[in-house]
Structure formats: structure tokens, C-alpha cells
C-alpha positions as CSV (number, residue, x, y, z in Angstrom):
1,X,-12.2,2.0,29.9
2,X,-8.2,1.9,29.9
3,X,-6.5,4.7,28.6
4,X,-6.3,4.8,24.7
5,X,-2.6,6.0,24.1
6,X,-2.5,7.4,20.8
7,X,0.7,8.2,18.3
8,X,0.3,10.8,15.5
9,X,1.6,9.8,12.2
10,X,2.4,13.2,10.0
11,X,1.8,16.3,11.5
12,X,0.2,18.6,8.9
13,X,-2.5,20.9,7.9
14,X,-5.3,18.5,8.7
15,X,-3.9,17.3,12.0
16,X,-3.9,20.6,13.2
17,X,-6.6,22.3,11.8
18,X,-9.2,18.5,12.9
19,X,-7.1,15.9,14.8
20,X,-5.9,18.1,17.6
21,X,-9.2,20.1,19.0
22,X,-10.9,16.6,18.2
23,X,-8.2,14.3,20.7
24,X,-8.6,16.8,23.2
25,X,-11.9,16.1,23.8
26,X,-11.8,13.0,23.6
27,X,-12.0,11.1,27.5
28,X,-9.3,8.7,27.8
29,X,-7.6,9.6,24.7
30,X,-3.9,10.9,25.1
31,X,-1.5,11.8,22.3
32,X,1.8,10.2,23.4
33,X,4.2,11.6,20.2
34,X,4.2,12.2,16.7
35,X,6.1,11.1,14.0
36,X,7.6,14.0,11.0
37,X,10.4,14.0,9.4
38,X,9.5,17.8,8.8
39,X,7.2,18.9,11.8
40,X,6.6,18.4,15.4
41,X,4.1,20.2,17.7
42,X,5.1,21.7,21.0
43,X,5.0,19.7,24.3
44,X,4.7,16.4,22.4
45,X,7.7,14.3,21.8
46,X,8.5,14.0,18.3
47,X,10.8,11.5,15.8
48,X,11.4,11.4,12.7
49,X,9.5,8.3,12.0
50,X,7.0,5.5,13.0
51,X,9.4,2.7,14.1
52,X,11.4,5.7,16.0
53,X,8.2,6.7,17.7
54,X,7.0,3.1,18.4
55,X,10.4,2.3,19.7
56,X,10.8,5.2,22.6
57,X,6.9,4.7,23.7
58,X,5.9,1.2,23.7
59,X,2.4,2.3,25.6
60,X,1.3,3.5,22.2
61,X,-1.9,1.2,21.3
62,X,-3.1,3.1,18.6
63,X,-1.5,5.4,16.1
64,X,-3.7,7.5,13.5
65,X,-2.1,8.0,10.2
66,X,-2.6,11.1,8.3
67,X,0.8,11.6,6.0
68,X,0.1,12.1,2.4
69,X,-1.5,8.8,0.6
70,X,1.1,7.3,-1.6
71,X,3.0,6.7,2.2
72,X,0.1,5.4,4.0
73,X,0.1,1.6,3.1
74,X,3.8,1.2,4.2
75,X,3.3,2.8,7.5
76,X,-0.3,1.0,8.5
77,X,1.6,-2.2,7.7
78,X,4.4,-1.4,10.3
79,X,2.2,-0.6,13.1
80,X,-0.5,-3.1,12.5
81,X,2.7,-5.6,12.7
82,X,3.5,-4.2,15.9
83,X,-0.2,-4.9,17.1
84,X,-1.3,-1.1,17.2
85,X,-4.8,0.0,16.2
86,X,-4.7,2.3,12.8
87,X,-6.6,4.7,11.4
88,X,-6.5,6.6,8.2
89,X,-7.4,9.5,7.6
90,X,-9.0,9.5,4.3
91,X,-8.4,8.1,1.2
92,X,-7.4,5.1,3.0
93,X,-4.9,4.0,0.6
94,X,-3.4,4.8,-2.5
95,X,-5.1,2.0,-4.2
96,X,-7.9,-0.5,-3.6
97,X,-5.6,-3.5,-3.5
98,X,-3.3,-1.5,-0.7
99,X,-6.7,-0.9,1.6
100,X,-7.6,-4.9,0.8
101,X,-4.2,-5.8,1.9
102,X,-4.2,-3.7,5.4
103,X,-7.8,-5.7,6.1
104,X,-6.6,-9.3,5.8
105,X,-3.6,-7.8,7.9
106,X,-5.5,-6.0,10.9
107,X,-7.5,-9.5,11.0
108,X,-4.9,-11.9,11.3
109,X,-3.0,-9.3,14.0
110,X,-6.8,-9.0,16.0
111,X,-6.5,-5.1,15.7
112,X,-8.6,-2.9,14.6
113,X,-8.5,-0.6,10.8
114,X,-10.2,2.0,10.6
115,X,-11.0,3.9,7.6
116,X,-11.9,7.1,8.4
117,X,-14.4,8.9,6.6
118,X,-15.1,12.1,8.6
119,X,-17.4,13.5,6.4
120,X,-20.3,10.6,7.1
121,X,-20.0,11.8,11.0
122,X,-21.7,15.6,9.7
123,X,-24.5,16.6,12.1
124,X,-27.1,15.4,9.2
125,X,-26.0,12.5,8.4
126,X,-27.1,9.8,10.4
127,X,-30.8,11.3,10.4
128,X,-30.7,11.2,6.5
129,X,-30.0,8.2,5.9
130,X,-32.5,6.6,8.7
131,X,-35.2,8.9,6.5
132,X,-34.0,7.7,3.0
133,X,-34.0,4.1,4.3
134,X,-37.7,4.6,4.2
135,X,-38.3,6.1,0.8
136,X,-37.9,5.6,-3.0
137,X,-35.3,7.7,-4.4
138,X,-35.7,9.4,-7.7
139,X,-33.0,11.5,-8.3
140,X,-29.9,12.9,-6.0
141,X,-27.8,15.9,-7.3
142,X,-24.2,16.8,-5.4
143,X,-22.6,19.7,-5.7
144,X,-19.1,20.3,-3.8
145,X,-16.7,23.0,-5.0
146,X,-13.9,24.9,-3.5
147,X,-11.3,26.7,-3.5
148,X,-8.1,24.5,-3.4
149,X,-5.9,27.7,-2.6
150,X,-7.7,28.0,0.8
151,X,-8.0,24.5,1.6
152,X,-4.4,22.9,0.0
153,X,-1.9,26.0,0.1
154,X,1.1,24.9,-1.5
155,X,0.6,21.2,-1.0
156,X,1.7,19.8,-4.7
157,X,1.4,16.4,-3.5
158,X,-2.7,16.8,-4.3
159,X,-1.5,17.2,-8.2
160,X,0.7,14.2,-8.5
161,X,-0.7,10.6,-9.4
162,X,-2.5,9.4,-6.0
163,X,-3.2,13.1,-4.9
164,X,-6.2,13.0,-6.0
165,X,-6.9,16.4,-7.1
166,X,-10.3,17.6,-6.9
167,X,-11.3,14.4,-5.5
168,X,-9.9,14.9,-2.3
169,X,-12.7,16.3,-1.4
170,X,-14.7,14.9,-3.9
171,X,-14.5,11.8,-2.3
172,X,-16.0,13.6,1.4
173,X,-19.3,14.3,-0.7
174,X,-19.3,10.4,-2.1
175,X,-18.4,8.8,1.2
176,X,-21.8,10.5,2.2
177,X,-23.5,9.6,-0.9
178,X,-22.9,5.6,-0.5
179,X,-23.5,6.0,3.4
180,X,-27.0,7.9,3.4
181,X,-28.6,6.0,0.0
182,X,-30.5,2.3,0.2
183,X,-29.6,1.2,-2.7
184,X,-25.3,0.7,-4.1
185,X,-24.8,2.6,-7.3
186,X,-22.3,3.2,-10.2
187,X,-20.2,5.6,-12.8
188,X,-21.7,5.9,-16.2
189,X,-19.8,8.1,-17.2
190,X,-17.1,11.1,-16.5
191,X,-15.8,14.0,-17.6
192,X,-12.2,15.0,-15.8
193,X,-10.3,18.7,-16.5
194,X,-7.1,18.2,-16.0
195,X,-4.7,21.3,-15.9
196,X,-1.6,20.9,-18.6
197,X,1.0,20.9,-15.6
198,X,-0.9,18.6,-12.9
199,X,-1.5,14.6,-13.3
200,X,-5.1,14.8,-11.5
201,X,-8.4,16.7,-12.3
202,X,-9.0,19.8,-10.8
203,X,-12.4,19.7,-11.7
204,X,-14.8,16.3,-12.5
205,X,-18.8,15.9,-13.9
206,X,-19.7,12.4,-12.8
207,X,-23.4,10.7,-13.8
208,X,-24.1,7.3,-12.0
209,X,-27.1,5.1,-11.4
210,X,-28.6,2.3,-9.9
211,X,-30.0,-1.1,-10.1
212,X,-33.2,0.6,-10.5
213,X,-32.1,3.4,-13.0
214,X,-32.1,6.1,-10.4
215,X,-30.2,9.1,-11.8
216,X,-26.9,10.5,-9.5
217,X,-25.1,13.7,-11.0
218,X,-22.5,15.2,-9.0
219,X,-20.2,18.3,-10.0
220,X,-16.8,18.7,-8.4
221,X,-14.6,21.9,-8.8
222,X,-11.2,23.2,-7.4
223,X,-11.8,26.4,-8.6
224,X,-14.8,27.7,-6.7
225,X,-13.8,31.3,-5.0
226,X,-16.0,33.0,-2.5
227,X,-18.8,31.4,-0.7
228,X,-18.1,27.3,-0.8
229,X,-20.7,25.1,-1.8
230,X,-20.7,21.2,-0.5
231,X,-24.3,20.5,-1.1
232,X,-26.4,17.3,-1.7
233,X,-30.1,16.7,-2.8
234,X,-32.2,13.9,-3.2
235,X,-35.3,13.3,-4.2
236,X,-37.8,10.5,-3.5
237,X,-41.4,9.6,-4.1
238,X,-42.7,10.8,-0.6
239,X,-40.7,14.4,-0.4
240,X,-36.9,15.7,-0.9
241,X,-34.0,16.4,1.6
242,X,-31.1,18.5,1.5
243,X,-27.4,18.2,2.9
244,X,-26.2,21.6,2.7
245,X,-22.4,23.0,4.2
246,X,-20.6,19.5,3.9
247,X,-23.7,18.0,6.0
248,X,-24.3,20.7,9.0
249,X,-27.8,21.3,8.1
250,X,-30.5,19.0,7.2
251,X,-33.7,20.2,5.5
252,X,-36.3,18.0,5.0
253,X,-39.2,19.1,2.3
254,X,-37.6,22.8,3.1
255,X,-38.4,22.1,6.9
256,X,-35.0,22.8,8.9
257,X,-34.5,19.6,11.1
258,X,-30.9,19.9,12.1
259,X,-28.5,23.3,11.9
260,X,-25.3,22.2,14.2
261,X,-21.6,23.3,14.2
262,X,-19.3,20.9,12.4
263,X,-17.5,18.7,14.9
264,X,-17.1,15.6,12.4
265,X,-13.3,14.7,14.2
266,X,-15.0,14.1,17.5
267,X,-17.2,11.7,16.1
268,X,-15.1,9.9,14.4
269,X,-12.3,9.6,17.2
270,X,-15.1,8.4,19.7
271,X,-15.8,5.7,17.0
272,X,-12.0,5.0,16.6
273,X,-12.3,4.3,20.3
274,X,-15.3,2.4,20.2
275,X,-14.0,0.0,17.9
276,X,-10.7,-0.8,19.6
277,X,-12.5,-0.9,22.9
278,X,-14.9,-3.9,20.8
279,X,-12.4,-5.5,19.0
280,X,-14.1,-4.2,15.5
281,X,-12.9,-2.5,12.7
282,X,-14.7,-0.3,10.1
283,X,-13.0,-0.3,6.4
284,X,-15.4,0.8,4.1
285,X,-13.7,0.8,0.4
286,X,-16.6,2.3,-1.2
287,X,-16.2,6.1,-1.9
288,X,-12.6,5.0,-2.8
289,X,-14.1,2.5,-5.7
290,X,-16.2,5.1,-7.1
291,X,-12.8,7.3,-7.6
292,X,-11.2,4.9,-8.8
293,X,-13.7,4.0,-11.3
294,X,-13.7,7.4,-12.6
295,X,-9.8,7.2,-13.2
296,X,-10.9,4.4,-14.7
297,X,-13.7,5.2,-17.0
298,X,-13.1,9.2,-17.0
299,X,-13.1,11.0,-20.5
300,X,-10.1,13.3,-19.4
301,X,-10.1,17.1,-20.9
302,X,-6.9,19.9,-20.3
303,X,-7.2,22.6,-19.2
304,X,-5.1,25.7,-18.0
305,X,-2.4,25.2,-16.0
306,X,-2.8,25.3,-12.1
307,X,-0.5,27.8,-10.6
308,X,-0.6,28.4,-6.6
């Protein structure tokens, strides 16, 4: 294939930590520049912002976007106008309406969006769903909680209204959820802790369900220290599985099926590719409706206030 000519958009934690080692291994793929008005990485041109980078390399097809979500609609819109390929890093947007928008706007350019849920290209994934797909479920439980210290050091953006707080990576474990289970489901109800000082939870209890009644329970927590647990269960009426470590490992009625290192990134850039290189794009809103509808429907509790 031609050469996929990529332009970083923010140049943080994430993109350092996933985004880099996941590029570099991708064939084809080369990171042009980045655009940060407060970072740049050595050896790779950097500007201050988008139109600056777009401007100095016009061979820049495709741009990833990965600044902090209340910026993301804004700068998707300028590069889908200027006929680059986008993804976003996930939430992809803000609000529903924002994602919805960047859609009918990636259509009528004939690029591609891509919203990208990295979390749904875990080692287990795929092989859970294809085995659920099969099966009545009965019950799924989720359990994800960490420690927001070690992942988020001082980022006070996650506390402010479109942060997210502890569904940041709440929303990994429920773009998983909608991904692996046959049937759609929704909130019933919600419990949010909310520290006195932030504007989002830092911990959430969520119970959904259904068409068929199934019962979903899912317990998120910022505050988890030690050993973190990003686990999922379901059980049907022929056996049970497990998701354990964010997805890594598989078990299947106890039965190990699949034990691999995370390399979610990879994935997901080689599907980034293989979208742009079909002329597809891949804007899943789901896991971001199921946040929003327990903003929405959330019975919100205080709790301490959060300090770094």
C-alpha cells in the first residue's frame, strides 16, 4: 500500500506511553510531526497547532487526535475539512451530538473517522465475543478500579466537566461490554461519588439490563491502590468466561484459552490503516451513550475531596 503519513495531535501521557511503540511497528506508517502548544518529541517536527502542522507538511493523510476531550471536536473538524483521515483516541468527543456531527462530516469529505476504542483490540476480545455470540447470557459482572494517581498524575483536566473522571477508564471496560455481548443493553440505575472539589465521579455502581431482563452490574473506582483489577464475567446457560487484566487473558469455564501481552495500540493502528486503505470508517457511539446516560440518570453522592 502507499505510505500512510501520519500527524500527531497532542503529545501527552498516552501518546507516549501507547501511540509511539504502537506507530513504530506499524509497516507503512510514518509520523510526519506533531502538533503541542506545550510538548514536542525529539526528532519529529513540532508546531504549535494543527493548521501550523498541516500547513508545513501537506503529505499528511492522516492525523490521530489525542488532546484532552473538550478540544477534540474542533480539531477533527479542521482536518476532516482538509480531507485527512482522523482518529480519536477515546472518548471520541465531548458529547454525543459532537461525535454525530464529525460522522456526517467525514462522509460528505469521503474520509475516514475512526473512533478508537483500544480496549475492544485486548488479546481476548475477539475470541469472547465469537463464544458469547453462541450462548444465552445470564448475568455479566465488571469490575475495573485503579489508581488515578498512577495512571492520571496531575492531569486536572480528568476532574472538570467532560473529563470524565472515573469513567475514563470506565468507559475501556464498557466499550468491551457492548462489543463482546449479543444482545444491546441499558442503565437502570446509578450511583456516582463525587469528591466536594471535582465536577466528575471518582467512583460509579452502575446496574443495567436487557431486552430480555439480563442483569449487568459493573463497579468503577479511582481509588483502588495496589494490585489493579479490570475484570469482566459473564455468565450464560452453557458455561461462564472471564476477561481478566483489561482483556489479556481469557478463561473459559476456568480453562485458560488465551494469556498474551497487551499490545491493544497495534491493533488498533493496523485497523486505522485498514480503514483508510478501504475507504471505511468505524464510529461506534455506544460505550459513550452508556456514560452519558449515567450523567444522565446517575443518583450523585460527595465524597472527600480528591487531592493529587
Amino acid at each position: 500500500m502507499s505510505d500512510f503519513n501520519l500527524g500527531l495531535v497532542g503529545v501527552g501521557k498516552i501518546v507516549r506511553d501507547q501511540h509511539l511503540p504502537a506507530i513504530a511497528t506499524i509497516p507503512h506508517c510514518q509520523l510526519v510531526a506533531t502538533a503541542d502548544p506545550y510538548a514536542a518529541l525529539p526528532d519529529v517536527p513540532g508546531y504549535q497547532d494543527l493548521g501550523a502542522m498541516l500547513d508545513a507538511h501537506p503529505e499528511i493523510n492522516a492525523v490521530a487526535i489525542c488532546t484532552p476531550t473538550h478540544l477534540r471536536y474542533s480539531q477533527a473538524r479542521a482536518a476532516l475539512l482538509r480531507g485527512k483521515h482522523v482518529l480519536l483516541e477515546k472518548p471520541p468527543g465531548a458529547t454525543l451530538s459532537e461525535v454525530e456531527s464529525l460522522m456526517l462530516l467525514a462522509a460528505e469529505q469521503g474520509v475516514s473517522l475512526f473512533a478508537a476504542w483500544h480496549s475492544r483490540f485486548a488479546p481476548g476480545v475477539a475470541q469472547a465475543k465469537q463464544w458469547l455470540s453462541e450462548r444465552q447470557v445470564q448475568r455479566v459482572e465488571v469490575e475495573w478500579k485503579e489508581d488515578v494517581r498512577v495512571w492520571h498524575p496531575g492531569q486536572a483536566w480528568i476532574w472538570q466537566p467532560g473529563g470524565m473522571g472515573v469513567f475514563d477508564p470506565g468507559i475501556n471496560a464498557l466499550s468491551i461490554v457492548t462489543a463482546i455481548l449479543p444482545q444491546p443493553f441499558f442503565l437502570r440505575q446509578a450511583q456516582l461519588w463525587v469528591p466536594t472539589n471535582c465536577q466528575t465521579p471518582i467512583a460509579a455502581e452502575l446496574s443495567f439490563t436487557d431486552p430480555y431482563g439480563v442483569e449487568i452490574e459493573a463497579a468503577f473506582d479511582f481509588r483502588q491502590t495496589g494490585p489493579q483489577t479490570w475484570d469482566i464475567r459473564v455468565d450464560t446457560d452453557n458455561g461462564h468466561l472471564s476477561l481478566t487484566q483489561g482483556g489479556r487473558r481469557l478463561l473459559i469455564n476456568d480453562e485458560l484459552i488465551v494469556d498474551e501481552e497487551e499490545r491493544e495500540y497495534a491493533g488498533l493502528y493496523n485497523h486505522f490503516v485498514e480503514l483508510v486503505a478501504s475507504g471505511r470508517s468505524d464510529v461506534d457511539v455506544a460505550p459513550l451513550r452508556q456514560v452519558a446516560d449515567a450523567f444522565l440518570y446517575g443518583y450523585r453522592e460527595a465524597t472527600d475531596a480528591f487531592v493529587e
